[in-house]
Every structure is written in C-alpha cells, then in structure tokens.
N, C-alpha and C positions, 0 to 999 in steps of 0.2 A: 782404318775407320773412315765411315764416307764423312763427309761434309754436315747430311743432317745429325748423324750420332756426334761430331764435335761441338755442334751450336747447342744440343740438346749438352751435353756434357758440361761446358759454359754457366748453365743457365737462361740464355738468351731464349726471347720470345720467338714463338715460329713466324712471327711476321718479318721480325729480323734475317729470319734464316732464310725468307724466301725472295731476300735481294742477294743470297751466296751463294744458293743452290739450285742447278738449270732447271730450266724448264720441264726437261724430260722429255726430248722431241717425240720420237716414236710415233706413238698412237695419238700423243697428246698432241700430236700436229694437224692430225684428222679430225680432231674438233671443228663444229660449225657455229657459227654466234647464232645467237637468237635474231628471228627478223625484227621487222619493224613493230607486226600484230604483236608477236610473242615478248617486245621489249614496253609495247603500251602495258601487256598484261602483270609484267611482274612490277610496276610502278602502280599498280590499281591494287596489287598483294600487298604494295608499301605502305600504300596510305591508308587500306581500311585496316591494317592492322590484324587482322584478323585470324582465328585457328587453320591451319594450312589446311590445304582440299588439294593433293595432289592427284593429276589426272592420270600420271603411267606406274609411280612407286605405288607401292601396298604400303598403309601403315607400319608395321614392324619394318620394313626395308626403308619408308624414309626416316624413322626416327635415328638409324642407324647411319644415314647420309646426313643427317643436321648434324649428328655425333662428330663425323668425319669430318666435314667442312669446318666444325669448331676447331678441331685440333688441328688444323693447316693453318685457320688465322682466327688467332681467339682474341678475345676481349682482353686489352690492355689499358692502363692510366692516358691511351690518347684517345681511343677512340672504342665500340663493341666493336663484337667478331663477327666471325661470319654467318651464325646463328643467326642474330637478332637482325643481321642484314638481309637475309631470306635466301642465302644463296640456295639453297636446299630446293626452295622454292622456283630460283631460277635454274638449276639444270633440271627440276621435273619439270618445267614447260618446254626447255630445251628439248627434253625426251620425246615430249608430244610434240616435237616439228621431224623428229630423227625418223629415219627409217628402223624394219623391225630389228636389222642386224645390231645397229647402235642400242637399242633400249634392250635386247638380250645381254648384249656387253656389262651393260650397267648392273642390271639386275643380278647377274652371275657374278660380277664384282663385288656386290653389298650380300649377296649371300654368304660369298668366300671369305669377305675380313670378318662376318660375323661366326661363321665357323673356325676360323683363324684364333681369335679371342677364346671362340668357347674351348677351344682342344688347348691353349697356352694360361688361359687365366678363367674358365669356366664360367664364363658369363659371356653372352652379347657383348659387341664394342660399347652399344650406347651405352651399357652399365657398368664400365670396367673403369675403373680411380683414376688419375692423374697418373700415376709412377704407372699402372700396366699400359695406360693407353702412349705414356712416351715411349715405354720400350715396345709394343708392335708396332708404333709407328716410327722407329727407329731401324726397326725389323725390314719393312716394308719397303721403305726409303734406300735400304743399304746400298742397292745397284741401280737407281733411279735412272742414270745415262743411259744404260746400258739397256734397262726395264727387261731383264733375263725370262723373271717369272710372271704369271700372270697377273699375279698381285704386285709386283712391281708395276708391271705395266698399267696394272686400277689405279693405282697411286698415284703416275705422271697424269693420267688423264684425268683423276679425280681436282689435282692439284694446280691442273689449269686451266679446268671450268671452274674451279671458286677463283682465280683471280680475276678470272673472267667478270663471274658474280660477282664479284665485292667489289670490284671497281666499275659496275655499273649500276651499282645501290647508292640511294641515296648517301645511306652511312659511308661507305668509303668515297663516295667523289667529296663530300661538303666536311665529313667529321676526320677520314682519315688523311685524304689530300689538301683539306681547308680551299675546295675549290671558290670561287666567290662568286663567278657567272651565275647567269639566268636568275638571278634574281631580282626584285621590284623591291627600288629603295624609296626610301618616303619625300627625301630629297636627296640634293648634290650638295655635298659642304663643301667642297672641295679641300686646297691642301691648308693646313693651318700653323705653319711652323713659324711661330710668331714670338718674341719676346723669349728667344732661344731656348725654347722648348720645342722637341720633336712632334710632328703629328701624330695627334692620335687615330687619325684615319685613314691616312696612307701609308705612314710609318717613316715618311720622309725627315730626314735629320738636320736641325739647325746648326744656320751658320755659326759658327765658333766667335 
C-alpha cells in the first residue's frame, strides 16, 4: 500500500500527506515557475476576486483542474485550499508561458483523469463525491516515485504545481504559513511582557 492510500486510510488531510509523500521527481522536476509578469498576474486574479478567465484550459478541462488541485490540498480548520487560492488559476498562466509540448501534456492529463473517473465511477472528476474522488486519487498516487503510467506521472506534476501555487497565493503564504512580512503596521508596539504576563504581540514570555 503506498504512502498516499495509508494517510488516506488514517483519515488524515491531504495537506498532511503531502509533508510524507515525495515529490514525484520525474516529470514534476521539469516544472518551470511562473516569471515575474506571470507572478504579477496571478496576484491581480487574487485581488479582483473574480470568475476565472483562463487563457490555455477550456472551461470543462479547468473545472476539472480546480477539482484536482482541491483534492491535493483542500480546505481545512486552518486554513482554504487550493480552490479558493487560485491555483487552478496559477498553473493556467503557467501554461500560457509553457511551450506547446507542456500545454499538450496538461491538457491530455485533465482529459485522461476525466475519462479515468467516467469508465471507474461514471461521471467527470469535478462531479464525483468525496469517497470516489479518494479512491482515483488513491488509484493515481499508487506509484507516484516511480510515476509508471501516465496518469501517475499527471499526478506528480499536477501535485507540484499546486504546491507550487499554493505556496505562492496569498492564502498559503499569510493563512497557511502565518507568514507576517510585507505588511504595513499602523505602529510598532513593541515587546510588552510586563507584570508577568506574556506578550501579546511577540509572544515573548515573562520572567517567572
């Protein structure tokens, strides 16, 4: 049994699983990050909020990429997933910097899990419950090191452009990291560990 069918067996969240299960070198090592244009742009997608306008997926193929990106790292009590962080968003910009071989890849990728699903559980990934979507993505995952089939190999590379994306969205650097930089405070209070109580703003702990 690999690694992601025992965290899945657990109960554990897949954000949990994806500090115990590699990377998935392979293909997912030929990943390129977003430039600099392409990193202003998916922060301009953050802020107006807005209905996604992807430039290389088709509708039907990205719905079923927002689908997938959720279930690799979904919404949990700390923080959203990677839905509402855009990554979806960010590897279809990524796609518009890729040459044509990478965006064919993609796209035969989101076709295959979506026929994947429909010959396993008759419906689209984006429409398929909870329980079908852990077990193809259990499916999927099985040889992940090794990335045997092609849809393993979608997998490693799908699963590390979204940490890619999630750890360059707002939501994962401030909500899931509690990053604290770049931001404008109104003042500096500095440390306040007084009358032996801890601070509340550093978190610095009073003398005893």
């Amino acid at each position: 049994m690999s690694d992601t069918t025992n965290v899945m067996a657990r109960g554990i969240s897949r954000r949990t699983a994806l500090k115990t299960m590699g990377a998935g070198a392979g293909a997912a090592a030929l990943l390129p990050w977003l430039s600099d244009e392409g990193l202003q742009a998916f922060m301009e997608v953050q802020r107006r909020e807005g209905p996604p306008s992807p430039k290389v997926v088709p509708a039907a193929s990205f719905a079923t990429l927002e689908a997938l990106v959720e279930a690799i790292i979904p919404a949990d009590d700390r923080s959203p997933g990677a839905r509402e962080a855009r990554v979806a968003d960010y590897i279809d910009l990524l796609l518009s910097e890729s040459d044509d071989e990478l965006k064919t890849q993609w796209l035969e990728g989101l076709a295959a899990i979506d026929a994947e699903a429909t010959t396993r559980f008759g419906s689209p990934f984006a429409r398929l419950g909870p329980a079908d979507t852990d077990a193809l993505m259990a499916a999927i995952s099985a040889n992940e090191a090794a990335a045997v089939t092609p849809l393993e190999s979608f997998f490693a590379m799908t699963k590390q452009a979204t940490i890619h994306g999630y750890y360059t969205s707002e939501i994962g650097i401030h909500k899931e990291l509690r990053y604290k930089g770049n931001q404008v405070l109104p003042e500096f209070v500095g440390c306040a560990t007084v009358e032996g109580k801890d601070c509340p703003h550093c978190g610095q702990q009073a003398e005893q």
